[in-house]
C-alpha positions as CSV (number, residue, x, y, z in Angstrom):
1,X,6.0,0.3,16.5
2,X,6.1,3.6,18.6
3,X,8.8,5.0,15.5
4,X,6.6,4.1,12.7
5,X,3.1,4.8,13.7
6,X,4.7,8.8,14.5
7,X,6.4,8.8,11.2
8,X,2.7,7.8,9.4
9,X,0.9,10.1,11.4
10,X,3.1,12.2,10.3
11,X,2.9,11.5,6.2
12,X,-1.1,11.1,6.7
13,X,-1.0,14.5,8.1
14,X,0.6,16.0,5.2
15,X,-1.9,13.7,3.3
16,X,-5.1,15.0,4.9
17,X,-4.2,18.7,4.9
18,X,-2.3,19.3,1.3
19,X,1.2,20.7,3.5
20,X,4.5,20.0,2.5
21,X,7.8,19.9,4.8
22,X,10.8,22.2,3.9
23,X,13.5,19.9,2.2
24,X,17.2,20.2,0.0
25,X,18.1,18.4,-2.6
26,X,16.4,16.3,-5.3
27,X,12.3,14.2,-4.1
28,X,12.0,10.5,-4.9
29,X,8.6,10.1,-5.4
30,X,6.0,6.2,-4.9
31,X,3.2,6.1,-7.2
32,X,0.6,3.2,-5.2
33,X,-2.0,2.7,-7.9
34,X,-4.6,1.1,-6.1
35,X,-8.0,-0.3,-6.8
36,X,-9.8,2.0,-4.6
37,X,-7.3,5.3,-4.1
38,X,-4.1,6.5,-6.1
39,X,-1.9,7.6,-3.4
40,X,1.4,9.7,-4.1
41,X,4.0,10.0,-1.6
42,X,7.0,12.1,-1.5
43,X,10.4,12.0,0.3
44,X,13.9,13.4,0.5
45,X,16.9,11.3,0.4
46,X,17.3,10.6,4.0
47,X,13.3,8.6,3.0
48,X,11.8,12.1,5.2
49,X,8.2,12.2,4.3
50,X,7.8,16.0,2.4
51,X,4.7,15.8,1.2
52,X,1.6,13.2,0.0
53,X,-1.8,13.0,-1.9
54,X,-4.4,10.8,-2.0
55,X,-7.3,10.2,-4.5
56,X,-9.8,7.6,-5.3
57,X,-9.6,5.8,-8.2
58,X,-10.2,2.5,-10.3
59,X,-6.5,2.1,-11.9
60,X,-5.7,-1.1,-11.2
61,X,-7.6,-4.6,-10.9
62,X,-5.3,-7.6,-9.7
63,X,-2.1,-5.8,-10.9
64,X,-4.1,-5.1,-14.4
65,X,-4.4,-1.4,-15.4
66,X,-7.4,-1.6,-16.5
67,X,-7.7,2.0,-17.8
68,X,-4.6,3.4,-18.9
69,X,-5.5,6.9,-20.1
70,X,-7.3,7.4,-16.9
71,X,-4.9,6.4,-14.8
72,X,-2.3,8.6,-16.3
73,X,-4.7,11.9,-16.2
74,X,-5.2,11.2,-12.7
75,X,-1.5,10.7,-12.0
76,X,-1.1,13.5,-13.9
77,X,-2.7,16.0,-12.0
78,X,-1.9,14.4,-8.6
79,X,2.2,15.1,-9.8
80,X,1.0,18.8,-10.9
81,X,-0.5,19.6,-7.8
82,X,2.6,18.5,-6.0
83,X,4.8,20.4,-8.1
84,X,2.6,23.6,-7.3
85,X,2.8,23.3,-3.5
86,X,6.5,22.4,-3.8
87,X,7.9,24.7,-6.2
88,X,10.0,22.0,-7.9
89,X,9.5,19.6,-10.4
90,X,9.3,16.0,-9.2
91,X,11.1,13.9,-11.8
92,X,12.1,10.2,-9.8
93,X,9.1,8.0,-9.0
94,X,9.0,4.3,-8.1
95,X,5.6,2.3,-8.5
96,X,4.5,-1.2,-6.9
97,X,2.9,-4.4,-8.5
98,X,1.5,-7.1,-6.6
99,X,3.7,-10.2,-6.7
100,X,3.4,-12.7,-9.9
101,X,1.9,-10.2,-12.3
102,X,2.6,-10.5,-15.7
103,X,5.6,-9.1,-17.6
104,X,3.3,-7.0,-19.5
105,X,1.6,-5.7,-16.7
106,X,4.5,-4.9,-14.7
107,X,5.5,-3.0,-18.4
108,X,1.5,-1.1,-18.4
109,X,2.2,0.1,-15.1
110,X,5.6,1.9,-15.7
111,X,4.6,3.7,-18.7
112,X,1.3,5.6,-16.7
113,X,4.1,6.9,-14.6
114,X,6.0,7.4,-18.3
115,X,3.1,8.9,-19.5
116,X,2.7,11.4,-16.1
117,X,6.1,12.8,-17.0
118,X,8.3,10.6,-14.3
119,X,11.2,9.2,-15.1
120,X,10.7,5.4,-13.5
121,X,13.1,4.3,-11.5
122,X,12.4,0.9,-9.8
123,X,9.2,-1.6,-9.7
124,X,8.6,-3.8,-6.7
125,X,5.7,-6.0,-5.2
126,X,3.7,-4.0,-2.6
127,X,4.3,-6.3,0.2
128,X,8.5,-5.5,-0.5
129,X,7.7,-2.2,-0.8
130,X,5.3,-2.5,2.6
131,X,8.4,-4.3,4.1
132,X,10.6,-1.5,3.6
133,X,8.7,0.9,5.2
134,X,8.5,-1.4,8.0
135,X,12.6,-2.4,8.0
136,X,12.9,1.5,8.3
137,X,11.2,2.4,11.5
138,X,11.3,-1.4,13.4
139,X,14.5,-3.1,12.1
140,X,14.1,-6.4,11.8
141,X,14.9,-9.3,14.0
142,X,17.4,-12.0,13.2
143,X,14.5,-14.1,13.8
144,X,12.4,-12.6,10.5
145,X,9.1,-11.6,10.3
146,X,6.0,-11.1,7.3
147,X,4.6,-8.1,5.9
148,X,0.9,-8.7,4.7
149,X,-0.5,-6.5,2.7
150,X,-3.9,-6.8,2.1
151,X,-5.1,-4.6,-1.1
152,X,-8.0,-4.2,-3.2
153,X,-7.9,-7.1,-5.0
154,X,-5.1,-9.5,-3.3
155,X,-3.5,-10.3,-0.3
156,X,0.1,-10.2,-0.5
157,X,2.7,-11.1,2.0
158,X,6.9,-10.6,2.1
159,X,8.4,-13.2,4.9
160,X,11.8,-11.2,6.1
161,X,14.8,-13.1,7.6
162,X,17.6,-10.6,8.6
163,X,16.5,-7.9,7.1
164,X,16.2,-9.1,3.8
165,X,12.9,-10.8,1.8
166,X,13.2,-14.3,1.3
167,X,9.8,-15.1,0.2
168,X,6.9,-12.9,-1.6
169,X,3.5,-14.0,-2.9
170,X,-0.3,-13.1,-3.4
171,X,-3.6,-14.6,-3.9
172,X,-6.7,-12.9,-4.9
173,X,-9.1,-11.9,-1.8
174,X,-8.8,-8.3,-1.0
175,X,-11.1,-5.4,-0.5
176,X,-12.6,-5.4,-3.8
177,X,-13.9,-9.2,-2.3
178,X,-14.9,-7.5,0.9
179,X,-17.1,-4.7,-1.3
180,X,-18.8,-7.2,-3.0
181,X,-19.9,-9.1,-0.4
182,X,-21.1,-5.7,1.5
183,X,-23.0,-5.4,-2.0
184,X,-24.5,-8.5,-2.4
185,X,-25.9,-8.8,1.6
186,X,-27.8,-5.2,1.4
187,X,-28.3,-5.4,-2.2
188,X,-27.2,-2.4,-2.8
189,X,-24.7,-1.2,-6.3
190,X,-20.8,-1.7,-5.6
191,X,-19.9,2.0,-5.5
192,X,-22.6,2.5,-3.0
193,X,-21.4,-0.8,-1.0
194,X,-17.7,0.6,-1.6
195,X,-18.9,4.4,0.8
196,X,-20.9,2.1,3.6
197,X,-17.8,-0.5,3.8
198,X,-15.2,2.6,4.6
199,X,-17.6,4.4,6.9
200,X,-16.5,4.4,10.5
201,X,-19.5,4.9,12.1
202,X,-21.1,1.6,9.8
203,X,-18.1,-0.4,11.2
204,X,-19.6,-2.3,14.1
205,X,-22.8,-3.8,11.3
206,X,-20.3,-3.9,8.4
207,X,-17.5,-6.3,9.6
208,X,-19.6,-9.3,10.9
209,X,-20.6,-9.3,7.2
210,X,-17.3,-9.8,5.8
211,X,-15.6,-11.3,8.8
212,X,-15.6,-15.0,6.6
213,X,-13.5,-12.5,3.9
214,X,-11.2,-11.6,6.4
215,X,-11.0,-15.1,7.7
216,X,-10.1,-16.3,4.3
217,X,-7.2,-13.6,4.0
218,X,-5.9,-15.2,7.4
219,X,-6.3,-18.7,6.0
220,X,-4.4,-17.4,2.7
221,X,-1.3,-15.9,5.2
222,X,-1.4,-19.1,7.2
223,X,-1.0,-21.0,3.6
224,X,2.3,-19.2,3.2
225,X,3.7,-18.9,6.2
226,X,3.8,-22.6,6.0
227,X,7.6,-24.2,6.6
228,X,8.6,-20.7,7.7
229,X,9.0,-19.6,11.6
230,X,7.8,-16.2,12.1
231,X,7.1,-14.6,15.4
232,X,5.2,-11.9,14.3
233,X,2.9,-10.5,11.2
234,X,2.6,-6.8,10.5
235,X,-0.7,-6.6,8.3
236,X,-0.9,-2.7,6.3
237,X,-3.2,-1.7,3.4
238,X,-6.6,-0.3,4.0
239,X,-8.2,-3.4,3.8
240,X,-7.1,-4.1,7.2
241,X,-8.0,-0.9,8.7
242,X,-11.6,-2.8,10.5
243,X,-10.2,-2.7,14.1
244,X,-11.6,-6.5,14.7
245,X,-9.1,-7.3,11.8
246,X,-6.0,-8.1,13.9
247,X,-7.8,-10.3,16.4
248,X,-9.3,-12.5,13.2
249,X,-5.4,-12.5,11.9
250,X,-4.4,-13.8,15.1
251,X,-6.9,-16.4,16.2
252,X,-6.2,-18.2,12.9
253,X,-2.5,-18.1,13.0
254,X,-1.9,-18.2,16.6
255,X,0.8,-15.2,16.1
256,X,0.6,-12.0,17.5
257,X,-0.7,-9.7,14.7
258,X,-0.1,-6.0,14.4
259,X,-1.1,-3.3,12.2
260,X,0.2,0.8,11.7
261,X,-2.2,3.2,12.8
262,X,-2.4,4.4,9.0
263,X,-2.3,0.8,7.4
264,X,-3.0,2.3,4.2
265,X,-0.2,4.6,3.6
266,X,2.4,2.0,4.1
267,X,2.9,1.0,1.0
268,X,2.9,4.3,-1.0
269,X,5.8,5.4,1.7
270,X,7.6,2.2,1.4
271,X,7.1,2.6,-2.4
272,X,9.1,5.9,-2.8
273,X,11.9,4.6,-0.3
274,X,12.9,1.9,-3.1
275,X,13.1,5.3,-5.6
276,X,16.5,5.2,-6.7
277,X,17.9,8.5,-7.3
278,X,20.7,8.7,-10.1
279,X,23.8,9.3,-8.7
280,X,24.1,12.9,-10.5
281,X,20.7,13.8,-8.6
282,X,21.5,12.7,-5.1
């Protein structure tokens, strides 16, 4: 994981302090609209991280959009800010769904990157898209492995067998669950639960709290790794950023569970690898 955690480190850098990396040639660009953050990343065509932003937002709920004109202003002026600091236009973006979504939703969610001014180039399920970022830096073993990605409403996972996904699926359970259970045992409101659960210093009180959410995510992994032999899971998504998360993971599937040290940006990055350029802009 030595690869991948530098090349994260790397992208979350760019994230955290607004820089952008030199590059040639046209930007693919993954849109992860998320339940809790909208995170942009950009890369070359070699998949080089150039640039990335993050913001919070409520765009999407179970693979719903469930404000549209919202969601495009923010995307909107995430793109813009971009283009500024980069001095080109971004045109290419690729966006993410979580598996089994609806026709129409998988529609809703192209045309907020329509509406931002991208031209769309590809739609996957985040745990494919997590996958790829994964088959980049740690190529797979002939013996497969899963990609779980734990998100704000669901908890995906892709099962890899030579390099290639073989099986994708989600259930609901993510950190939306996690919030409300924070809410509910301090009765406090959700947006207020929502700041305590993603405060470091709060994490030692917060996670015995929603340890039996986590332990349900594990029991929903187990569930589908069934009839499948895997000798390792790779859990990404901010969900699964609670440092006690792995070793919940791993007592229930009796696998060895690992986790990037930016679990949340693997998607987005994974997301803009499956951009596909046109030829002509290669």
């Amino acid at each position: 994981m030595e690869l991948k955690n530098r090349t994260l480190s790397n992208f979350a850098e760019l994230v955290r302090t607004g820089e952008c990396k030199k590059f040639r040639g046209r930007l693919k660009v993954g849109v992860d609209l998320g339940t809790a953050n909208t995170v942009l990343a950009v890369v070359d065509s070699t998949n080089r991280p150039i640039a990335g932003v993050s913001a919070p937002s409520h765009a999407i709920r179970d693979g719903v959009i469930v404000n549209y004109y919202e969601s495009v202003q923010l995307v909107t002026k995430l793109k813009e800010e971009l283009e500024e600091k980069l001095g080109t236009e971004l045109l290419y973006a690729a966006a993410a769904i979580p598996p089994g979504v609806s026709e129409g939703s998988v529609k809703s969610i192209g045309y907020v990157l329509e509406g931002a001014g991208f031209e769309v180039t590809n739609i996957v399920d985040e745990p494919t898209a997590a996958a790829a970022a994964r088959e980049e830096f740690d190529a797979m073993t002939k013996e497969g492995a899963a990609v779980v990605d734990v998100g704000g409403g669901t908890t995906g996972i892709s099962i890899l067998k030579d390099g290639k996904v073989i099986y994708t699926d989600d259930e609901a359970t993510g950190g939306s669950h996690m919030t409300m259970t924070v809410a509910g045992h301090y009765r406090i409101p959700y947006e207020e639960a929502e700041v305590l659960k993603t405060t470091p210093e709060k994490e030692k009180e917060i996670f015995p709290v929603i340890k039996a959410t986590v332990e349900k995510m594990a029991s929903i992994t187990e569930k589908f790794l069934k009839g499948y032999e895997i000798p390792a899971v790779y859990v990404v998504g901010g969900s699964a950023s609670f440092q006690e998360f792995t070793s919940v993971f791993e007592k229930k599937l009796n696998l060895p569970v690992y986790r990037p040290v930016h679990p949340l940006l693997v998607t987005p990055l994974g997301i803009a690898y499956n951009c596909q350029l046109p030829q002509k802009a290669r």
